[in-house]
N, C-alpha and C positions, 0 to 999 in steps of 0.2 A: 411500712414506710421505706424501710429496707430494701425492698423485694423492687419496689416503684422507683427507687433511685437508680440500683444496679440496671433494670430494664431501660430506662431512661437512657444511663450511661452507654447500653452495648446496643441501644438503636443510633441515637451518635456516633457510635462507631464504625457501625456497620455503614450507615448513610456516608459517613467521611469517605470510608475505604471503598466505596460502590464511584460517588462520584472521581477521585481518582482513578482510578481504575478504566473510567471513559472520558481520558481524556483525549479532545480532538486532537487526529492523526491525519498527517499529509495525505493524499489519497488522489492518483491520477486515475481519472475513468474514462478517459479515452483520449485517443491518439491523431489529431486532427491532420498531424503530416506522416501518413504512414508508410512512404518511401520517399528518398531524394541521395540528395547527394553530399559530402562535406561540404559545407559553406551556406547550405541552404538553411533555412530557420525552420525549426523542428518547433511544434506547438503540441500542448495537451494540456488538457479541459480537467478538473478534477475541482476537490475539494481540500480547503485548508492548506492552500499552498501558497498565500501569502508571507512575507517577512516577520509575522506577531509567531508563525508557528513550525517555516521555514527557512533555515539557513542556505543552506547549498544541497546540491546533489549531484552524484557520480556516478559515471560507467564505472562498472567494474567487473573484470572478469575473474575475480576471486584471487587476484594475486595481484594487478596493479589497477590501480585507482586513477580515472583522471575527470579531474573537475570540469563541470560544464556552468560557464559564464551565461547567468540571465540577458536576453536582451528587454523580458516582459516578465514581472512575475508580480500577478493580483491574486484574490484568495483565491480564484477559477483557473485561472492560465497563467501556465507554465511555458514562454518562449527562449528559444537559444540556440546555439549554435552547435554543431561538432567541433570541439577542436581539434586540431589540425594533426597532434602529435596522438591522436588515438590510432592505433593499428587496425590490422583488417580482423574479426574473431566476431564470436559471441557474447555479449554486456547483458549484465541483471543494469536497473535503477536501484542507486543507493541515496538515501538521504539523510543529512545531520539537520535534528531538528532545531529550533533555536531556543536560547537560554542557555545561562549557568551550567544549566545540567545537562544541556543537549546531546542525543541518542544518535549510533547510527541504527536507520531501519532500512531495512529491503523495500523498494515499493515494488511488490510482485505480479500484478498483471500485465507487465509488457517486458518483453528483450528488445532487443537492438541485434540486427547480424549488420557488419561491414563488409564487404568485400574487398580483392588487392585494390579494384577501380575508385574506389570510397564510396563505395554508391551502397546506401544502406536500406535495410528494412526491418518495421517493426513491425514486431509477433504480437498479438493479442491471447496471452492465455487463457483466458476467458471464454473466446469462442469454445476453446478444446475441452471447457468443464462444465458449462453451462445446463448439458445433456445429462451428466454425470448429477451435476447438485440440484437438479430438479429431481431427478429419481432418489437423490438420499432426501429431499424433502418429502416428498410422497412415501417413503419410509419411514418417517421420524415425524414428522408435523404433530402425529396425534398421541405420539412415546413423551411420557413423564422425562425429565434429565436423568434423573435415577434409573430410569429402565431403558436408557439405551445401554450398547455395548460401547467398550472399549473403540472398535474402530467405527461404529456408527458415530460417537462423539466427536474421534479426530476425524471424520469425513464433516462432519457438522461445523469444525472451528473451519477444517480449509476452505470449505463453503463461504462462512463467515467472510475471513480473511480478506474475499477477492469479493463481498458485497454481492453473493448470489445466493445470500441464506437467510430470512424464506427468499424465492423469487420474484422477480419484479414484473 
């Protein structure tokens, strides 16, 4: 009776810490204005990037932060603008998610380069991994977790990460 309680209790537990653990994350998957200019409206497609599980999100070049104003933002699309006071450089997307608790996370498949002109374009890192996480999935596909390596693993989450693991 014992033995049935405890298993009980630490499948509860484990099911609690499984479903946390996947909890939907903002996720841009592609980039519908992949060049233009300041002032033009920047769009991208993704998921969970409504107000129930997104707050904002920023350029950021790892040292200054500048927020970008929704002009659209449903669970799919993500519209906006550049603003004005962003310099010319390189930007990751950063996003604060919404709630009490909310995180900042990287969204890392795409940059932003500006130039002095304002005239910017986005990078799709994606294209440059694609080639790369199909070959770690044809490596890995048929390996137990326990029997990959250390760096087959962490090739596998950054796979993960950017939704090219298995491939689509």
């Amino acid at each position: 009776m014992q033995m049935r309680a405890f298993a009980g209790i630490s499948f509860l537990a484990i099911a609690t810490f499984a479903a946390y653990g996947q909890q939907r994350t903002p996720k841009m998957t592609s980039a519908d204005t992949p060049s233009g200019k300041k002032g033009d409206v920047v769009a991208f497609s993704g998921e969970n990037l409504g107000t129930a599980l997104l707050e904002k999100v920023y350029l950021t070049d790892g040292e200054h932060d500048f927020q970008i104003v929704f002009a659209e933002q449903t669970s799919t699309t993500l519209r906006f603008r550049i603003p004005e006071g962003v310099p010319a450089g390189r930007f990751a997307f950063m996003a604060k998610t919404a709630g009490k608790d909310g995180k900042f996370i990287e969204l890392p498949r795409f940059r932003m380069t500006i130039d002095q002109r304002g005239a910017f374009q986005i990078e799709d890192a994606e294209k440059d991994t694609r080639a790369t996480c199909g070959a770690v999935y044809r490596n890995t596909a048929d390996k137990k977790v326990g029997d990959l390596t250390v760096k087959e693993e962490q090739q596998v989450r950054a796979c993960q990460a950017l939704g090219l693991y298995p491939p689509q």
